[in-house]
PyMOL CGO cylinders between C-alpha atoms (Angstrom):
from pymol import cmd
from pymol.cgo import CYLINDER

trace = [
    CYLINDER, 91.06, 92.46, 92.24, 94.09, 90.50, 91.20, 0.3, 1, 1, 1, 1, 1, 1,
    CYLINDER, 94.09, 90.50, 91.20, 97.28, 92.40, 92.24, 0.3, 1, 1, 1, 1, 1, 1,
    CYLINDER, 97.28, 92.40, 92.24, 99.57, 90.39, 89.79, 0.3, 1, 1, 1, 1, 1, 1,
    CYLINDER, 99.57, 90.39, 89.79, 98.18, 89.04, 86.29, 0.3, 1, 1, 1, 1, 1, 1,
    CYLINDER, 98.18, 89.04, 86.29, 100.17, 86.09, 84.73, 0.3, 1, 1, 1, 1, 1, 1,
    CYLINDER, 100.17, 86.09, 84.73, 100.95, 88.35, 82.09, 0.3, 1, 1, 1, 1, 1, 1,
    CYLINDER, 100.95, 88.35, 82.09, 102.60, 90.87, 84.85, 0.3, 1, 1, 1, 1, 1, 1,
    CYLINDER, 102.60, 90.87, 84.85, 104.91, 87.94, 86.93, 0.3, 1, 1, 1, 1, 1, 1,
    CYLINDER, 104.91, 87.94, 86.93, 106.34, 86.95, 83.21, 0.3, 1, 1, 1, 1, 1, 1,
    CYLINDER, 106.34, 86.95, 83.21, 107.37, 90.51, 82.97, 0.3, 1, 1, 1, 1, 1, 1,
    CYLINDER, 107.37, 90.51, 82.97, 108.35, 91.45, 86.75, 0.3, 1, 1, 1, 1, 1, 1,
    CYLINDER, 108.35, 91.45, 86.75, 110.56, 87.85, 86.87, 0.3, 1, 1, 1, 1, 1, 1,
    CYLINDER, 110.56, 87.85, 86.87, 112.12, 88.60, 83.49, 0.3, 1, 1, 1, 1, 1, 1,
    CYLINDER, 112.12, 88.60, 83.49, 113.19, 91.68, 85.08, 0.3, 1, 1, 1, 1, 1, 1,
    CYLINDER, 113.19, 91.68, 85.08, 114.50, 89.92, 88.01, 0.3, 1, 1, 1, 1, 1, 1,
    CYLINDER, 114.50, 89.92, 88.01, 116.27, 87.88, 85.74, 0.3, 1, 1, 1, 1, 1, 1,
    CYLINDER, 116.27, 87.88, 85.74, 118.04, 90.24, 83.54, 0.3, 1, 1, 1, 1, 1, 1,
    CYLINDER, 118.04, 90.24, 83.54, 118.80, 93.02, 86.53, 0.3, 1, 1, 1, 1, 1, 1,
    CYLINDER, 118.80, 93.02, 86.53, 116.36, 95.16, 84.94, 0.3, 1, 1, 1, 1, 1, 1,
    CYLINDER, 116.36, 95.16, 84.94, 115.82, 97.93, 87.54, 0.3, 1, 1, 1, 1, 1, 1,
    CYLINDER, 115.82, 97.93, 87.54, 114.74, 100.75, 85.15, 0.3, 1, 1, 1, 1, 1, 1,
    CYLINDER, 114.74, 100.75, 85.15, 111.59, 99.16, 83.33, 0.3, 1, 1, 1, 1, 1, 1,
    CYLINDER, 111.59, 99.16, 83.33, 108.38, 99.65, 85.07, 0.3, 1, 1, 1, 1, 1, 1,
    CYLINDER, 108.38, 99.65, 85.07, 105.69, 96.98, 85.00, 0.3, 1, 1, 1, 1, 1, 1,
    CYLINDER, 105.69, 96.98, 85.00, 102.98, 97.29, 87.67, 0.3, 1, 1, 1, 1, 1, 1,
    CYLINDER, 102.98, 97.29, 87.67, 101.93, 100.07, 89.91, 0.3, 1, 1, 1, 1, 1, 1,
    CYLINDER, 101.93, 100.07, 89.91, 99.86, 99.51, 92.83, 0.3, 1, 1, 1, 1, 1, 1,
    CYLINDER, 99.86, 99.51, 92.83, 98.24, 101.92, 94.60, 0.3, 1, 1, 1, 1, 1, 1,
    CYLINDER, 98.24, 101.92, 94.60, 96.18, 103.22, 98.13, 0.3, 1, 1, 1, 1, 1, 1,
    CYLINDER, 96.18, 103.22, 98.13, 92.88, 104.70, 97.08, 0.3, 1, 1, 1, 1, 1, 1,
    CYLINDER, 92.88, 104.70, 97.08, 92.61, 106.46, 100.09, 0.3, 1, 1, 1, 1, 1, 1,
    CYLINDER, 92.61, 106.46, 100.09, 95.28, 107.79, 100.21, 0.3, 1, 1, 1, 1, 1, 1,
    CYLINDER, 95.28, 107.79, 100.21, 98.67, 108.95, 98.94, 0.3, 1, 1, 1, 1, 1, 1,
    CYLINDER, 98.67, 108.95, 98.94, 100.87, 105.90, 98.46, 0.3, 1, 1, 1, 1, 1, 1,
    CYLINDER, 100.87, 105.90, 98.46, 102.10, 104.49, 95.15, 0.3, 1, 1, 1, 1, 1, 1,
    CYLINDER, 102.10, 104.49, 95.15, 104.75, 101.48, 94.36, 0.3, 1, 1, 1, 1, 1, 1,
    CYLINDER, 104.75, 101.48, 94.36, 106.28, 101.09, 90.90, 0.3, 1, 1, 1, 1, 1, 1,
    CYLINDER, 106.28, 101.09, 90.90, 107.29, 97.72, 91.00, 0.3, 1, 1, 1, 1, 1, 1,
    CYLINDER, 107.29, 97.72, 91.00, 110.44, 96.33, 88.50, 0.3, 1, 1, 1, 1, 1, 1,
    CYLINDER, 110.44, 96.33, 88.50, 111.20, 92.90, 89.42, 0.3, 1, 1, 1, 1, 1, 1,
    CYLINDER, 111.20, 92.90, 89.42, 109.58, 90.17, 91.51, 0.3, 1, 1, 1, 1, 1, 1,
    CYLINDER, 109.58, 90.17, 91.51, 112.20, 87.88, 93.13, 0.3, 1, 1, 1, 1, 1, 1,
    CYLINDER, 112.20, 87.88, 93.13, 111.15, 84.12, 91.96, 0.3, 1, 1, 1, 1, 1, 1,
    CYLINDER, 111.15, 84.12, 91.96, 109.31, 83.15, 96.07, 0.3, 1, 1, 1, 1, 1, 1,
    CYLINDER, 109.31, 83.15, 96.07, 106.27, 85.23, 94.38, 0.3, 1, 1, 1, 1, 1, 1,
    CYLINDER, 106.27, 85.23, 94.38, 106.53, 87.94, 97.38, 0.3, 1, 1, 1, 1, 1, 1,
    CYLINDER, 106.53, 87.94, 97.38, 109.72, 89.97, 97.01, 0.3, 1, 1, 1, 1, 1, 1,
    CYLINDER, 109.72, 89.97, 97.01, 109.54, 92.91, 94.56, 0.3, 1, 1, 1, 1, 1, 1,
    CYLINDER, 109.54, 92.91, 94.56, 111.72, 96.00, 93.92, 0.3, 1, 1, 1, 1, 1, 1,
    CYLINDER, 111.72, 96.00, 93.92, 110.62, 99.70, 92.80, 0.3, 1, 1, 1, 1, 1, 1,
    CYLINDER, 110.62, 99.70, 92.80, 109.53, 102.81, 93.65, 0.3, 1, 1, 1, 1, 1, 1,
    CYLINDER, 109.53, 102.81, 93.65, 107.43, 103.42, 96.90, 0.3, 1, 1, 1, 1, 1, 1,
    CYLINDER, 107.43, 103.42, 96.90, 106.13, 106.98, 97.27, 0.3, 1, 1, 1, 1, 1, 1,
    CYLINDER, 106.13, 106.98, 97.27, 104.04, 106.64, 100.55, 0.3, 1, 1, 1, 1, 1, 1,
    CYLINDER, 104.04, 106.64, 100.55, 103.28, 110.41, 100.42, 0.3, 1, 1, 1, 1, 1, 1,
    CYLINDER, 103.28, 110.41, 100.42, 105.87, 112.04, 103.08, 0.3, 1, 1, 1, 1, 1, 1,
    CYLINDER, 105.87, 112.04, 103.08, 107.80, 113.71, 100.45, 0.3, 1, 1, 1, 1, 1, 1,
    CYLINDER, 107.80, 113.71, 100.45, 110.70, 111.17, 99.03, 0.3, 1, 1, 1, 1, 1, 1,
    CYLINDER, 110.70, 111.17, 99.03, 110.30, 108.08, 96.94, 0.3, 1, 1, 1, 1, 1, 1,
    CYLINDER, 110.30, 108.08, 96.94, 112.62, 105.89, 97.64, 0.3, 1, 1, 1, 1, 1, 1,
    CYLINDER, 112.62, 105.89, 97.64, 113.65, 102.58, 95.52, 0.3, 1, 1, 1, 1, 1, 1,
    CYLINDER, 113.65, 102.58, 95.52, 113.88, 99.37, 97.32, 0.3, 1, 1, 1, 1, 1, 1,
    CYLINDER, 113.88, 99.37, 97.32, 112.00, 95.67, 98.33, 0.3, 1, 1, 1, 1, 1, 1,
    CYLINDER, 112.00, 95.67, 98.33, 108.29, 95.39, 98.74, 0.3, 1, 1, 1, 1, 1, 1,
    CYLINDER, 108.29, 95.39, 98.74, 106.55, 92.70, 100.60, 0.3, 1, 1, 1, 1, 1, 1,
    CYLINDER, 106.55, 92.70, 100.60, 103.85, 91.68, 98.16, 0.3, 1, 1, 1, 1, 1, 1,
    CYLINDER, 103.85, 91.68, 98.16, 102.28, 89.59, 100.95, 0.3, 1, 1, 1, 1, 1, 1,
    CYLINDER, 102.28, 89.59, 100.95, 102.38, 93.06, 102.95, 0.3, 1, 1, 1, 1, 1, 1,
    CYLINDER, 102.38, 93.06, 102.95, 100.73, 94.54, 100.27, 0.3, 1, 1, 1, 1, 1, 1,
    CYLINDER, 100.73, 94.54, 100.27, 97.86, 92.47, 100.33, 0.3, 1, 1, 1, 1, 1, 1,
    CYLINDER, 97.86, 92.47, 100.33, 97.40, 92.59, 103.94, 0.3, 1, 1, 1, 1, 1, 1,
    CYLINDER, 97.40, 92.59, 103.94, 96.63, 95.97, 104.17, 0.3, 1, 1, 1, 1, 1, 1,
    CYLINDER, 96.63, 95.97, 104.17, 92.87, 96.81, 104.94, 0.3, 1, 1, 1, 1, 1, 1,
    CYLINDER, 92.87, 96.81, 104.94, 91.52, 100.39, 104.38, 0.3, 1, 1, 1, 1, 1, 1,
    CYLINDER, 91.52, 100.39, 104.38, 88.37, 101.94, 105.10, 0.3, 1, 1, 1, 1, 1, 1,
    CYLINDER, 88.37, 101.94, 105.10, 85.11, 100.73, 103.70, 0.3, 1, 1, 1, 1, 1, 1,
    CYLINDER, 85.11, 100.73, 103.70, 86.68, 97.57, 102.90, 0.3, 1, 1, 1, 1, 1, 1,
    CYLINDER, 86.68, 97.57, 102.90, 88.81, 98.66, 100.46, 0.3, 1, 1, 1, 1, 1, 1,
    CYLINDER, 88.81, 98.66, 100.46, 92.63, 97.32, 99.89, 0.3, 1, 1, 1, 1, 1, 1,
    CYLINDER, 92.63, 97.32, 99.89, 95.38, 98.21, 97.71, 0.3, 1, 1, 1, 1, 1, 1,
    CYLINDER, 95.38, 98.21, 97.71, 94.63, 97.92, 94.12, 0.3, 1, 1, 1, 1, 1, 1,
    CYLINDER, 94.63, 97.92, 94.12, 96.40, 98.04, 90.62, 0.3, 1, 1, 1, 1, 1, 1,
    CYLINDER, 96.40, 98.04, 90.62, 96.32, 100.68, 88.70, 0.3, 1, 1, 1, 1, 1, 1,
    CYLINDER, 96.32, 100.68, 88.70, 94.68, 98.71, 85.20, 0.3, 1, 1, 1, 1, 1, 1,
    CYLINDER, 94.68, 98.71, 85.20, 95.45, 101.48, 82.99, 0.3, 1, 1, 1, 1, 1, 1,
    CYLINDER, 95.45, 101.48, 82.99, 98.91, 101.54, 83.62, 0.3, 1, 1, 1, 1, 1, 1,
    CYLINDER, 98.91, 101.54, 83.62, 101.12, 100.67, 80.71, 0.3, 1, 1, 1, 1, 1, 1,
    CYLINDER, 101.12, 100.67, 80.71, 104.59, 100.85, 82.27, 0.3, 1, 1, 1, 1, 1, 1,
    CYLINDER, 104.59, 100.85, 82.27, 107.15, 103.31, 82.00, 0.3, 1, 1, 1, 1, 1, 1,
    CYLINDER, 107.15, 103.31, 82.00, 111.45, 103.46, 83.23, 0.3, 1, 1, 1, 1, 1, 1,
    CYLINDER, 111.45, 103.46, 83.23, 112.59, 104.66, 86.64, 0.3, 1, 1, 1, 1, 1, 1,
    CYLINDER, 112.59, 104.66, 86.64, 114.54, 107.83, 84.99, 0.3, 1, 1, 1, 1, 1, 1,
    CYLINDER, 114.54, 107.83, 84.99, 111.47, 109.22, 83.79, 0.3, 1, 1, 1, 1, 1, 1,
    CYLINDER, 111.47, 109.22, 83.79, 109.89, 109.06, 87.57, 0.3, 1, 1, 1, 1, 1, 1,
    CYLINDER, 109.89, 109.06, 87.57, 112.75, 110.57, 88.92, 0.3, 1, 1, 1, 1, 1, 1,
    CYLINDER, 112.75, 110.57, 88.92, 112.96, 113.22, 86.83, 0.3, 1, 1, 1, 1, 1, 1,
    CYLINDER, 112.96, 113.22, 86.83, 109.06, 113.96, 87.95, 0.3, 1, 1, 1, 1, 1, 1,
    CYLINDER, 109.06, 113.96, 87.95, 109.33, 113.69, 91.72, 0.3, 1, 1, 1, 1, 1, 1,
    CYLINDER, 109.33, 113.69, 91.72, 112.09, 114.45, 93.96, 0.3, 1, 1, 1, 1, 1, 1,
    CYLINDER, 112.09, 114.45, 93.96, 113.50, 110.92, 93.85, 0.3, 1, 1, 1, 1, 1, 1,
    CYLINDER, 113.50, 110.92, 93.85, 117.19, 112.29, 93.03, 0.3, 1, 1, 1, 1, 1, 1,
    CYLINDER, 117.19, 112.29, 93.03, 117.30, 114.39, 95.94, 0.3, 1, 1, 1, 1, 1, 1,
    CYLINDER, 117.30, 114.39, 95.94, 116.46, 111.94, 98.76, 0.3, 1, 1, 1, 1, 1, 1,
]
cmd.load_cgo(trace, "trace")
């Protein structure tokens, strides 16, 4: 599966662009586990991103994501990270107010 669409870089570098930190547009995902990154912006190389990593110990914290560290990753049965297809984006705020992002 394609991590990042055409459709999806647009968005994430527009975000970059503007300094749009609040706007989700892609969430990525461990199906074998507990980890989740809402991504905002993509830095123009094609590998930074910013967001929301949740890797399941109990505070999401917002910062850079490797995309290239992403894809790397190799879980059981073959499996790798994937993208969530049904997502349809949402803002930072809204997470926070949902997990404990505000109190880490």
């Amino acid at each position: 599966m394609k991590l990042i669409t055409k459709d999806i870089q647009v968005k994430l570098n527009k975000n970059f662009q503007e300094q749009n930190d609040e706007d989700i547009v892609l969430k990525l995902f461990n199906p074998c586990g507990a980890q989740t990154w809402l991504i905002t912006q993509m830095e123009p190389d094609g590998d930074i991103m910013y967001g929301l990593a949740d890797i399941g110990m109990g505070c999401v914290e917002y910062g850079s994501i490797s995309l290239n560290e992403i894809k790397s990753v190799r879980l059981p049965f073959g499996l790798t990270i994937e993208r969530d297809m049904h997502f349809r984006g949402g803002k930072v705020s809204e997470y926070a107010d949902r997990t404990n992002l505000a109190g880490c």
